[in-house]
C-alpha positions in Angstrom: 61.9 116.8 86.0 61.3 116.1 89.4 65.3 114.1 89.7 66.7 116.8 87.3 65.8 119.2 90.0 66.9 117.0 93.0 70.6 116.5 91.5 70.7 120.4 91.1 69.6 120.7 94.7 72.4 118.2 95.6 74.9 119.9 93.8 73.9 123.6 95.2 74.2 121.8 98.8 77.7 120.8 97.8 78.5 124.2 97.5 77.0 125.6 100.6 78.3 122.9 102.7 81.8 123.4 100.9 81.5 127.0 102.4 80.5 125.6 105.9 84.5 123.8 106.1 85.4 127.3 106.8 83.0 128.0 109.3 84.5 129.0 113.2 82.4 126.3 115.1 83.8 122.7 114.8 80.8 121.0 115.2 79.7 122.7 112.2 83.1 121.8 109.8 82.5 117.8 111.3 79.0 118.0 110.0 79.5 119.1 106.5 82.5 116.6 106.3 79.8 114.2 107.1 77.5 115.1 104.8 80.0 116.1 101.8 81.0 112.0 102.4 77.7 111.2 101.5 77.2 113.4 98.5 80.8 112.5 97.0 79.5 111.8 93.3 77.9 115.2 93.5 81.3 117.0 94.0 81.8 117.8 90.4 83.5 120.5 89.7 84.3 121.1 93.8 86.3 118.2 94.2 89.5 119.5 93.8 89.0 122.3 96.0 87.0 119.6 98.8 89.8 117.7 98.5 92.4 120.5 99.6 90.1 121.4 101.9 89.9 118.0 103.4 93.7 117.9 103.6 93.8 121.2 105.7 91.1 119.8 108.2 92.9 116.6 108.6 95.1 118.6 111.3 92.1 120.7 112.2 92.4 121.7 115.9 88.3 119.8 116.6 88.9 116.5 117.1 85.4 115.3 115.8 86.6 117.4 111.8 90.1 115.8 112.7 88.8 112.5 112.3 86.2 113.1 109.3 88.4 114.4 107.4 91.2 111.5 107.8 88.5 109.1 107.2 87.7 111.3 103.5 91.1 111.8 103.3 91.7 108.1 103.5 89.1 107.5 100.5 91.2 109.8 98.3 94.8 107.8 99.3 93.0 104.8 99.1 92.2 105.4 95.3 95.6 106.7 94.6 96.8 103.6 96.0 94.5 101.2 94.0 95.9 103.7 91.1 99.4 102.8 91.4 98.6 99.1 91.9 96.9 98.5 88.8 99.7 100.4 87.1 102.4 98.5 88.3 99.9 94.9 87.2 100.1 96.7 83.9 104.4 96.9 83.8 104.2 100.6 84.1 106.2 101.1 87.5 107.5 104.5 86.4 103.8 105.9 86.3 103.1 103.5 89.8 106.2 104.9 91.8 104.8 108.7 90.4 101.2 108.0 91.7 102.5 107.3 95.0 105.5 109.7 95.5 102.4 112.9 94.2 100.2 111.0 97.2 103.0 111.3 99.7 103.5 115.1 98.5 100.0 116.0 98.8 99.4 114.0 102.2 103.0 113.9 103.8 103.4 110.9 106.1 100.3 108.9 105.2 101.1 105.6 106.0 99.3 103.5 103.8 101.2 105.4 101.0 104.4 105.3 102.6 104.0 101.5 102.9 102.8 101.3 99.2 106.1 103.1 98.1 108.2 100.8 100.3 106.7 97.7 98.9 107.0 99.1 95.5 110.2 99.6 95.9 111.2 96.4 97.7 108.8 93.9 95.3 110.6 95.5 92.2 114.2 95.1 92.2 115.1 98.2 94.9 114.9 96.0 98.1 117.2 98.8 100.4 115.3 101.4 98.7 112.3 99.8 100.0 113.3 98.7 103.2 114.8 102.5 103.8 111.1 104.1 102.8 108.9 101.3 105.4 111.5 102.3 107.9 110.4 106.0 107.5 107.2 105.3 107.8 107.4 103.5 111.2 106.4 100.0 109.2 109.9 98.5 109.6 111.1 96.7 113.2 115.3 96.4 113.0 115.4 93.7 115.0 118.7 93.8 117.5 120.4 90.2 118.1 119.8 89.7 122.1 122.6 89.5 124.0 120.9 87.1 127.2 117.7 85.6 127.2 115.1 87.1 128.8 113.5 85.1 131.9 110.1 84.7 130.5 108.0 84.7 133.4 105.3 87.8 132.6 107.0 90.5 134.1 108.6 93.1 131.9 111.9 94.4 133.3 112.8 97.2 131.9 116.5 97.1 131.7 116.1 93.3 130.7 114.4 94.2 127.6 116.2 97.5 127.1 118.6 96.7 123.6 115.5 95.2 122.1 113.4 96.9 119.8 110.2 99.3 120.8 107.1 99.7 119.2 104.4 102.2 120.9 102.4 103.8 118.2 99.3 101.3 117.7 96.0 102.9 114.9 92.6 101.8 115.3 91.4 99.2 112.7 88.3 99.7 111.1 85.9 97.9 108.9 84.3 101.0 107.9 86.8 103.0 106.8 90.8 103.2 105.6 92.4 105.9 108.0 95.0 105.3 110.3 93.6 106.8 112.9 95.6 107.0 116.6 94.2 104.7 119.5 93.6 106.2 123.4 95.2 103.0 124.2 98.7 102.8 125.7 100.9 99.9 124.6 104.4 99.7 124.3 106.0 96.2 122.5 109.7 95.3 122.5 111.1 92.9 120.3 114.7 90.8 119.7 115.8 87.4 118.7 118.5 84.9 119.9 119.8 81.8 117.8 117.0 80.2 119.4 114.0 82.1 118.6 112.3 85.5 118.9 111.3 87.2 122.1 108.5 89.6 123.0 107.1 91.5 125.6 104.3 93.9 125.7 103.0 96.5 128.5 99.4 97.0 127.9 98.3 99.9 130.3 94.6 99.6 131.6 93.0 102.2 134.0 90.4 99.6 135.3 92.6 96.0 135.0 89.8 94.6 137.0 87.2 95.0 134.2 89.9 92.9 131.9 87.9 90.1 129.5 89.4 86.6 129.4 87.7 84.1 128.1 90.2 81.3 127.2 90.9 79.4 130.0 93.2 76.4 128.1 95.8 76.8 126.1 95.1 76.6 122.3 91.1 77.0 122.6 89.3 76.3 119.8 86.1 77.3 121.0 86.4 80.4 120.1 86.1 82.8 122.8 89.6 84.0 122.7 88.4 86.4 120.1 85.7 88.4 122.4 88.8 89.1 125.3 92.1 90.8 126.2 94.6 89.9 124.4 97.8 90.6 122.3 98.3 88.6 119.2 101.3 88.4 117.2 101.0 87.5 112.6 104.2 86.5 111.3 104.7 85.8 107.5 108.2 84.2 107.8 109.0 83.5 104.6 107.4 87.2 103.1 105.8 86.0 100.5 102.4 88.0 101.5 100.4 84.6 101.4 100.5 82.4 104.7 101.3 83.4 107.4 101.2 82.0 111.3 99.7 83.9 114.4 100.1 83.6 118.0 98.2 85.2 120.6 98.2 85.2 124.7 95.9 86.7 127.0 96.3 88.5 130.4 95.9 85.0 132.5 98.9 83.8 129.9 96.6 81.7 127.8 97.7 80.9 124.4 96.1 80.4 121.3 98.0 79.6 118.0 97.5 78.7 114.3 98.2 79.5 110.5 96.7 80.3 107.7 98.2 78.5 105.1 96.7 80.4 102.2 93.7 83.7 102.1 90.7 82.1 104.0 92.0 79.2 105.0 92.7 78.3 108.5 95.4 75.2 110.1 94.0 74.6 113.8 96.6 72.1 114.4 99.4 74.1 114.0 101.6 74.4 117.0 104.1 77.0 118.2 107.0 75.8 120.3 108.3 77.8 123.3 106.7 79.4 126.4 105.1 82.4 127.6 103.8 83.7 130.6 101.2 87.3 131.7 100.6 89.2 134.7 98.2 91.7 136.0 99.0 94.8 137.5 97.3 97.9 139.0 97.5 100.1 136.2 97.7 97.6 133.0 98.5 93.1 132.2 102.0 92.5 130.9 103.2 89.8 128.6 106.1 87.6 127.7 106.5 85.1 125.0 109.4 82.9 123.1 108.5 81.3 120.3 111.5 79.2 119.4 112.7 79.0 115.3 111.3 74.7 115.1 108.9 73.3 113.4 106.5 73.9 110.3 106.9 77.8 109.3 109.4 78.7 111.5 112.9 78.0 110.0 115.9 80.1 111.5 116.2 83.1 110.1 119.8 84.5 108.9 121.0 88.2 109.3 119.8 90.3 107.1 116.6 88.2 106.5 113.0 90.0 106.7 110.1 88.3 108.1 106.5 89.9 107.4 104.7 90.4 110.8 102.3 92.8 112.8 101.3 93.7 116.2 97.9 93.5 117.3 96.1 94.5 120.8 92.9 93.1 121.6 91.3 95.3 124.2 87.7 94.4 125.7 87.0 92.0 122.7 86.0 94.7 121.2 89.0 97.5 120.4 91.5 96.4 117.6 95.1 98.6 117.5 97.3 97.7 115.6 101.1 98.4 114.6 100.6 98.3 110.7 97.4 99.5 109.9 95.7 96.7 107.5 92.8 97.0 105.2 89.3 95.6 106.3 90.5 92.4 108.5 93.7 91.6 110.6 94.5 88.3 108.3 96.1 90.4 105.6 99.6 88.8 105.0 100.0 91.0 101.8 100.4 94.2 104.0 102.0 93.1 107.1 104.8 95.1 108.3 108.5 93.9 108.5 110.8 92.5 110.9 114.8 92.7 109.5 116.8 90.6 112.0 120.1 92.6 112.5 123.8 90.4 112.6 
């Protein structure tokens, strides 16, 4: 008697806090998000009118019921996803590519949709399709052919790097939740390739440079420590097929660390990457450059046209992860990196 009245409490306080979303004061909307996450199976016959409500509130004005509801929001994509997944496993792509489109309708520009209907797409026979929809969603790098090498000496020039590509929208990763939520942090990337290899430089700005972390003091530590510090690291899946992949990461006194992961779980310490890269730090943020030349073990030349997996990630403090494609849980995720097509 005692539970039976307890689950009809719950489920009266799923109405009353389903009225309190429409309620003037944001502090108030934030906290019945919170608590409507932690009454979910209790939503019964709400949840269709909670989850149009949390849709709304995704682009609510308060910043604390902005980011609740992404969070919930990210629950409900998150399922959809999983949805379309185990649809497509099962041969039925038609009923996969319908999940996902109906997600993208009901939360327009989501990314993690956008780069499940891209990969759909490209892993099933539509490969422009594919590559036209992850381009939409900002998950796609065309990478220009460099016309000079850049001096790589930890300076970023501006009009050096200016044909290559640009990346500056960087989400928070999380191990408590799915939403692609936007970082405070100011990073821009720019990215190109010569016969030779790939080049990259990053600008990561930083209101108090002198309060930067760095912890790796050698090249190619294996202590550890580069993990807890500034840094930019760089994932690369060369030949895409979303199972090893390489990474290569520097920090602000130009200290690199590098190895791959040959398969989920597994790590190859001895792994080397070939080329040279330099840091500085300035008054108002570190800058980066690196070449990684196409030799040795995972890194054949690529040819025009070719896509690469890869993501972006910046390290601040040891303890801030942003990221260019948004992955699920962990950074070592080579099944839902983002892509680099190298332009003739």
């Amino acid at each position: 008697m005692a539970r039976h009245l307890g689950l009809q409490r719950r489920r009266a306080m799923v109405a009353d806090l389903t009225d309190a979303l429409d309620d003037p004061s944001g502090i108030v909307r934030e906290q019945a998000l919170i608590a409507l996450s932690q009454l979910k199976r209790h939503w019964t016959e709400h949840a269709d009118e909670i989850d149009l409500r949390i849709r709304a509130l995704a682009r609510d004005s308060h910043l604390g019921t902005r980011v609740e509801a992404m969070v919930l929001q990210s629950v409900w994509v998150h399922e959809r996803v999983q949805a379309a997944r185990r649809a497509t496993l099962g041969g039925d792509l038609a009923r996969a590519e319908s999940l996902l489109v109906a997600t993208l309708d009901d939360v327009p520009g989501d990314r993690r949709a956008g780069y499940a209907l891209g990969r759909h797409y490209y892993d099933n026979g539509q490969e422009t399709r594919g590559l036209d929809v992850l381009r939409r969603y900002g998950m796609l790098l065309d990478l220009p052919l460099l016309a000079h090498p850049p001096v790589i000496d930890g300076r970023v020039d501006e009009e050096v790097w200016l044909s290559a590509a640009r990346i500056d929208s960087f989400w928070q990763l999380s191990r408590h939740h799915e939403a692609a939520l936007p970082t405070r942090l100011r990073t821009e990337l720019r990215v190109g390739y010569r016969p030779e290899g790939i080049y990259l430089a990053a600008v990561c700005w930083d209101d108090e440079p002198q309060n930067i972390v760095i912890e790796q003091d050698a090249d190619s530590d294996r202590t550890g420590r580069g993990y807890h510090e500034d840094r930019i690291e760089f994932y690369m899946d060369p030949d895409f097929d979303h199972v090893d992949m390489v990474q290569i990461a520097v920090n602000p006194q130009g200290m690199r660390q590098d190895l791959a992961f040959p398969a989920p779980r597994e790590y190859d310490f001895e792994w080397d990457a070939h080329g040279e890269w330099a840091a500085s730090i300035g008054d108002d943020r570190w800058e980066l450059e690196l070449f990684i030349e196409f030799r040795g073990e995972h890194m054949s030349p690529p040819i025009p046209g070719q896509v690469w997996g890869a993501n972006f990630i910046r390290v601040y403090r040891g303890k801030e992860f942003v990221q260019w494609t948004r992955t699920s849980g962990n950074a070592v995720q080579p099944d839902q990196l983002g892509v680099l097509l190298f332009r003739p």
